[in-house]
C-alpha positions, 0 to 999 in steps of 0.5 A, spaced: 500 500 500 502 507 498 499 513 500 501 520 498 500 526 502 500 532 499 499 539 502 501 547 503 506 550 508 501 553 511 497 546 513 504 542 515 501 543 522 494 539 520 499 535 515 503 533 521 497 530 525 495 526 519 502 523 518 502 521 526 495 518 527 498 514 521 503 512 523 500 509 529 495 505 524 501 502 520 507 502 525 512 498 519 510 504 515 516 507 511 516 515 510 519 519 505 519 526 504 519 531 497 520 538 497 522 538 489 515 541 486 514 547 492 511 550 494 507 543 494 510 538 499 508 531 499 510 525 504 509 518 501 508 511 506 509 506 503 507 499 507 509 491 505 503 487 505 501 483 511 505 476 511 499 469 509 495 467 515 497 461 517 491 454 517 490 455 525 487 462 522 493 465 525 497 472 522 505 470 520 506 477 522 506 479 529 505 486 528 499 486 522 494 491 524 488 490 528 483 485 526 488 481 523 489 476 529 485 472 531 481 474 538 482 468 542 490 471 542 
């Protein structure tokens, strides 16, 4: 998944809110910042794909966002 969050200097304090509520939900997210196309700034996250579910309907991966595990954890 990838996500592009474009904004004006004058919203970098909303867009700072955005980026950290964000990188709460995707902890494993990767951040990249672009200041080449001003005034515009952007900052990209890109996040990998969650590992397969194992048969026993367990996530592989053990930091998968909410809903992934399974309840009974």
């Amino acid at each position: 998944m990838k996500l592009k969050l474009t904004y004006q200097p004058e919203e970098q304090e909303g867009a700072a809110a955005v980026l950290a509520a964000l990188s709460r939900l995707l902890p494993g997210a990767k951040v990249r910042r672009d200041k080449s196309k001003a005034p515009k700034l952007a900052v990209y996250l890109t996040v990998k794909s969650p590992k397969p579910v194992a048969a026993v309907g367990k996530t592989l991966d053990k930091t998968a966002p909410l809903g992934y595990n399974n309840p009974k954890e």
